[in-house]
VOGU-400571 format. One record per residue (C-alpha): chain; z, y, x; residue number from 0. Coordinates in steps of 0.25 Angstrom, whole numbers. Layout:
r unit: A, zz: Z, yy: Y, xx: X, pos: NUM
...
END
This chain:
r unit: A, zz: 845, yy: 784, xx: -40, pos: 0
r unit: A, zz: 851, yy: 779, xx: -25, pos: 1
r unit: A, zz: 844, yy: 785, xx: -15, pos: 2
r unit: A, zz: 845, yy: 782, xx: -1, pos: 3
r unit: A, zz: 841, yy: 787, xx: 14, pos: 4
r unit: A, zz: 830, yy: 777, xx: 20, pos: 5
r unit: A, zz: 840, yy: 772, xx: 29, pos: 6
r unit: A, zz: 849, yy: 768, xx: 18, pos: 7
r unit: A, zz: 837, yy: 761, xx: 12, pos: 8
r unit: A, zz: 835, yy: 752, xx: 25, pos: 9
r unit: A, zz: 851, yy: 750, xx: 26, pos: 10
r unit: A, zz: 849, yy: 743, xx: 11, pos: 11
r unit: A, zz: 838, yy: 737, xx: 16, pos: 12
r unit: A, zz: 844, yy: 730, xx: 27, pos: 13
r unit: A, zz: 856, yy: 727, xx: 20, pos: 14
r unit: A, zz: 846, yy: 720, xx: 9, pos: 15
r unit: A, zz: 843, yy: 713, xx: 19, pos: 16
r unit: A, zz: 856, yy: 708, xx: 26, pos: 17
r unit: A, zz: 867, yy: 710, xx: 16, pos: 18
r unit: A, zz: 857, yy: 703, xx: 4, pos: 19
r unit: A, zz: 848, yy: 696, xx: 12, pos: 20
r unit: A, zz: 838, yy: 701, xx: 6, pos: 21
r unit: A, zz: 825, yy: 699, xx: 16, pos: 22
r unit: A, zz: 819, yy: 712, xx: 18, pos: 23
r unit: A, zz: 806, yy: 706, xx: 14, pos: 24
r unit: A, zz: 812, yy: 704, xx: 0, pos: 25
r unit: A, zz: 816, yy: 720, xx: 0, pos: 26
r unit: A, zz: 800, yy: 724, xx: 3, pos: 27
r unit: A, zz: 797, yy: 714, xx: -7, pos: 28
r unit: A, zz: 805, yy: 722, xx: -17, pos: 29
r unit: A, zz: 801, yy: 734, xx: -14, pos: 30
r unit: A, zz: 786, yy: 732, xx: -15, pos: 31
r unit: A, zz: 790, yy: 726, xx: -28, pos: 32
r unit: A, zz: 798, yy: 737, xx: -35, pos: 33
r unit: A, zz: 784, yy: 746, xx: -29, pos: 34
r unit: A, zz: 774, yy: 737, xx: -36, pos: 35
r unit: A, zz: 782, yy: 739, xx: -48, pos: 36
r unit: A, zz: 780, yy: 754, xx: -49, pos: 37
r unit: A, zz: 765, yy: 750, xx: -46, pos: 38
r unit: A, zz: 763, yy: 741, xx: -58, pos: 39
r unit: A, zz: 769, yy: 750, xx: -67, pos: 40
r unit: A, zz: 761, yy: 760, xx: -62, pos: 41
r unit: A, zz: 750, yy: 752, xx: -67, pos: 42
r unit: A, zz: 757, yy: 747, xx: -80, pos: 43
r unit: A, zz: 759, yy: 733, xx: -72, pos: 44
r unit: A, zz: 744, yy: 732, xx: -68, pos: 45
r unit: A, zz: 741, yy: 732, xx: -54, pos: 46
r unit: A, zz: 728, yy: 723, xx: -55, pos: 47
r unit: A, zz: 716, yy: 729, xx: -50, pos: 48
r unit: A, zz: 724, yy: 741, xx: -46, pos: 49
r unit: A, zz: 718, yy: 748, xx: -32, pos: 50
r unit: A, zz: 731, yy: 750, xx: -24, pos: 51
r unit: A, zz: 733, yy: 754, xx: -10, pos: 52
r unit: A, zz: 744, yy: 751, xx: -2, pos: 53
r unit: A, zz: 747, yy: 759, xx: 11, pos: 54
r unit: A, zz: 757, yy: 751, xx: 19, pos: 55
r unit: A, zz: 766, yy: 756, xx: 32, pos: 56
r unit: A, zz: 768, yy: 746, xx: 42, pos: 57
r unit: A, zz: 783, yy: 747, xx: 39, pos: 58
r unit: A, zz: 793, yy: 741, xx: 27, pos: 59
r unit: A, zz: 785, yy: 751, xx: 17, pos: 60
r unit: A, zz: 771, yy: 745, xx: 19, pos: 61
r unit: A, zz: 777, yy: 732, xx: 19, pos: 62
r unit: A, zz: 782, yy: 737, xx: 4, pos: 63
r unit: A, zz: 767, yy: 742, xx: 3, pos: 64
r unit: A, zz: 762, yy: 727, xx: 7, pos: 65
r unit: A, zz: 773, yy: 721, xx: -5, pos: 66
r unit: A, zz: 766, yy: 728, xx: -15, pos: 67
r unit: A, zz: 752, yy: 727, xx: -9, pos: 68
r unit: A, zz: 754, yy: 713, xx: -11, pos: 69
r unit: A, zz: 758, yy: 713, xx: -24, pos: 70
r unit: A, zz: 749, yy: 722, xx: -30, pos: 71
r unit: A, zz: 740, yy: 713, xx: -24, pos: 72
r unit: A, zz: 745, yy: 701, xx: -31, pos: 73
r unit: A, zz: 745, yy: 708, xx: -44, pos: 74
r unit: A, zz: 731, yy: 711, xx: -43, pos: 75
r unit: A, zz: 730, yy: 724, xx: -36, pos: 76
r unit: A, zz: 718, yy: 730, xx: -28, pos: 77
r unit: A, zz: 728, yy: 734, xx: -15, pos: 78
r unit: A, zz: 723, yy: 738, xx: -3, pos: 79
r unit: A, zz: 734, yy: 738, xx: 8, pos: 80
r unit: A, zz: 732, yy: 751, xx: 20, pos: 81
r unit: A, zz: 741, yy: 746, xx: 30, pos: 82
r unit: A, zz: 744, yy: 759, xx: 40, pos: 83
r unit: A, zz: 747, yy: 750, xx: 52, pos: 84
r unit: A, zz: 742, yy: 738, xx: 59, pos: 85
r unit: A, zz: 747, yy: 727, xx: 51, pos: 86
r unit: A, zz: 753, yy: 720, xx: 63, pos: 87
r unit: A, zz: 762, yy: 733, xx: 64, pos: 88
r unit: A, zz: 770, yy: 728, xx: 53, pos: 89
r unit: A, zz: 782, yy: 721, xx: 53, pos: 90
r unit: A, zz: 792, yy: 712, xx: 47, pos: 91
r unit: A, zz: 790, yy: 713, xx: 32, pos: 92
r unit: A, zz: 780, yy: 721, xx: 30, pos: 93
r unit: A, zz: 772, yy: 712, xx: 39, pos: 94
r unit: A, zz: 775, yy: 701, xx: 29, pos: 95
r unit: A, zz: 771, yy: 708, xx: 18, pos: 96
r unit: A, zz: 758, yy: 713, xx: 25, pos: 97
r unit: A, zz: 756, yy: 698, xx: 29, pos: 98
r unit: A, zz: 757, yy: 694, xx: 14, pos: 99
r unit: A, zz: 748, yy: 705, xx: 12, pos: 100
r unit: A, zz: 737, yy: 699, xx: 20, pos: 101
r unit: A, zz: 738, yy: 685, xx: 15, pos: 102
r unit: A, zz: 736, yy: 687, xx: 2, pos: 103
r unit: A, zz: 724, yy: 692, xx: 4, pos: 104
r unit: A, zz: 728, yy: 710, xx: 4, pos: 105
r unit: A, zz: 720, yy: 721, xx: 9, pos: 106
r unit: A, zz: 724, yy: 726, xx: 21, pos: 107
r unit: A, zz: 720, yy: 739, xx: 26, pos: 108
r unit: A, zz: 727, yy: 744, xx: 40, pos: 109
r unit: A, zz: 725, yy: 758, xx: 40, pos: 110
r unit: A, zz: 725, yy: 761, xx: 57, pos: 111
r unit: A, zz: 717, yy: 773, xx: 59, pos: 112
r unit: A, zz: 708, yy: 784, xx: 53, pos: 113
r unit: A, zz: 698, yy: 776, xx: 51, pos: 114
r unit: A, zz: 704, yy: 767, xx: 41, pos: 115
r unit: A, zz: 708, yy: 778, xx: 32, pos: 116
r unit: A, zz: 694, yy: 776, xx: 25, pos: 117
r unit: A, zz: 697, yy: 765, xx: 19, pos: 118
r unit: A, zz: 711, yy: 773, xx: 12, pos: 119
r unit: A, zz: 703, yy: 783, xx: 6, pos: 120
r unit: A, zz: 694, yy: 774, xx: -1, pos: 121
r unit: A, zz: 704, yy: 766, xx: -6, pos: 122
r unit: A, zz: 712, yy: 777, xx: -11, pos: 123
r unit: A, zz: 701, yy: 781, xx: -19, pos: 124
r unit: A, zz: 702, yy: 771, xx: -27, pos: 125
r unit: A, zz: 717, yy: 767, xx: -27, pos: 126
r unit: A, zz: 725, yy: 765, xx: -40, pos: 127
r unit: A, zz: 737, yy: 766, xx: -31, pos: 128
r unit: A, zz: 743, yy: 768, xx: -19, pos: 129
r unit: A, zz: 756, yy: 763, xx: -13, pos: 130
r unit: A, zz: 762, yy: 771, xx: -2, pos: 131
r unit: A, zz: 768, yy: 762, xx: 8, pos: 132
r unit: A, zz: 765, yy: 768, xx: 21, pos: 133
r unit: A, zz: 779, yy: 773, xx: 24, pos: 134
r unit: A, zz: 794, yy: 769, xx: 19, pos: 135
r unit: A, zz: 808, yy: 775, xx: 20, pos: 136
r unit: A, zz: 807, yy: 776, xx: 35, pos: 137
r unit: A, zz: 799, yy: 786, xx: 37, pos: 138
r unit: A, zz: 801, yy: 799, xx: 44, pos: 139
r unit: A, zz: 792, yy: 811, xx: 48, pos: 140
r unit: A, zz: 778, yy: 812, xx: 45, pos: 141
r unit: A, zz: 766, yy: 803, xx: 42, pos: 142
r unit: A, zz: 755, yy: 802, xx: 52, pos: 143
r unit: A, zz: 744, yy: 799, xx: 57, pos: 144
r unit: A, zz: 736, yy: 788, xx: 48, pos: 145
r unit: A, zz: 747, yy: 787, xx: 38, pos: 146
r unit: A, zz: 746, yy: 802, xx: 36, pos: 147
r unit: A, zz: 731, yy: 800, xx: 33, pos: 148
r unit: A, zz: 735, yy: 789, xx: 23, pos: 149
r unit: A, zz: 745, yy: 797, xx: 15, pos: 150
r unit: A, zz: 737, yy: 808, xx: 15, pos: 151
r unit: A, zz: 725, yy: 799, xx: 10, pos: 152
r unit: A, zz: 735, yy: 794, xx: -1, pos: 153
r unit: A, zz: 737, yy: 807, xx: -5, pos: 154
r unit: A, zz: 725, yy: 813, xx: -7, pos: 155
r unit: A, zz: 720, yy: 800, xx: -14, pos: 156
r unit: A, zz: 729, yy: 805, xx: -25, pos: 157
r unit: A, zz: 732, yy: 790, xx: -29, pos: 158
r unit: A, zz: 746, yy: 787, xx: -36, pos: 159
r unit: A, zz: 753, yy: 782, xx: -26, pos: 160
r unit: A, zz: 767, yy: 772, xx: -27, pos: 161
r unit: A, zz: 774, yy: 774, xx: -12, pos: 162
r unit: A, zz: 785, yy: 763, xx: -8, pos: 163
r unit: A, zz: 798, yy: 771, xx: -5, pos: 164
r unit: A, zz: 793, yy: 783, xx: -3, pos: 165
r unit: A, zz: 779, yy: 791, xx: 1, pos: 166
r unit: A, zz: 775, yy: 789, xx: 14, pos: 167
r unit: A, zz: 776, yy: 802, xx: 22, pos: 168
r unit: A, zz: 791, yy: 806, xx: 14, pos: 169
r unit: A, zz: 804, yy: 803, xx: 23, pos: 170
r unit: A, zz: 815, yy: 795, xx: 14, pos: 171
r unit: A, zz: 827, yy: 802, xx: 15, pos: 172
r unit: A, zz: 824, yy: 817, xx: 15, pos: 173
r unit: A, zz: 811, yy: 817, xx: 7, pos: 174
r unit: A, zz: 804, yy: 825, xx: 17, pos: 175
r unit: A, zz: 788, yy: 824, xx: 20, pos: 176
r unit: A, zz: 783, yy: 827, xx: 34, pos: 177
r unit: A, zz: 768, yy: 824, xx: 32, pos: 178
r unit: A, zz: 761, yy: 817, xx: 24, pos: 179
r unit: A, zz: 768, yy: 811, xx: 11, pos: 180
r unit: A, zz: 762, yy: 800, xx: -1, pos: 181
r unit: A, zz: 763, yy: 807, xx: -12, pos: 182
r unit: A, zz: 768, yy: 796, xx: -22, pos: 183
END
């Protein structure tokens, strides 16, 4: 197995993207694909009429999250999508995806203060799933605020849970946990 550092990650990335042309919606593309995958062969290939919940970032991971929402969606999936941002906070492809999202016709549920985390525990209880895609390779330090009450909602759900890259609360290159952390 290869391993590298986030930073080398974003490096390959970007060279992806101007040594192969590859645009980097293509690449979030892929990557919500090979994550959908592991989902339908978690459910022997049938996602129809499963209850999946989908927590999104505002950044290139919840745009992943957003990929596979849709095509869970398209495959006949129950998904409910908790965005923790205002949608208009995100930007470039993830924007797109979320865009896509919401013309097809996909729930959409932005998760902006306490008051919204009703609605989360609800859904968790009953969930098939849940896809982690809150935070990606980027992150540093600890998870705060609301999206410390969503992990730690996640968590006591005890719901399987698939994360994109990694869990959310866990720091790429030196495995470490600061706060909260999906357990995946």
């Amino acid at each position: 197995m290869f391993l590298v550092t986030a930073a080398e990650m974003a490096q390959l990335d970007r060279l992806a993207s101007s040594e192969y042309m590859v645009p980097s919606i293509v690449l979030m593309e892929n990557a919500g694909l090979r994550v959908l995958e592991t989902i339908r062969e978690h459910f022997q290939g049938r996602v129809a009429n499963r209850r999946i919940l989908v927590f999104c970032g505002k950044g290139n991971n919840g745009g992943d999250g957003l990929v596979i929402a849709r095509h869970l969606k398209n495959q006949g999936a129950e998904v409910k999508v908790f965005l923790l941002a205002r949608p208009e906070d995100l930007r470039g492809d993830a924007r797109t995806n979320l865009e896509i999202y919401r013309k097809m016709g996909g729930r959409l549920y932005p998760l902006l203060d306490e008051s919204h985390l009703q609605r989360v525990d609800i859904a968790l209880l009953y969930a098939d799933l849940v896809v982690d895609a809150i935070y990606g390779t980027g992150f540093k330090g600890a998870a705060m605020g609301l999206a410390a009450a969503v992990i730690n909602m996640i968590n006591k759900s005890h719901r399987e849970v698939v994360a994109v890259d990694l869990p959310s609360g866990l720091e790429a290159d030196t495995g470490r946990i600061f706060g909260p952390c999906v357990q995946a």
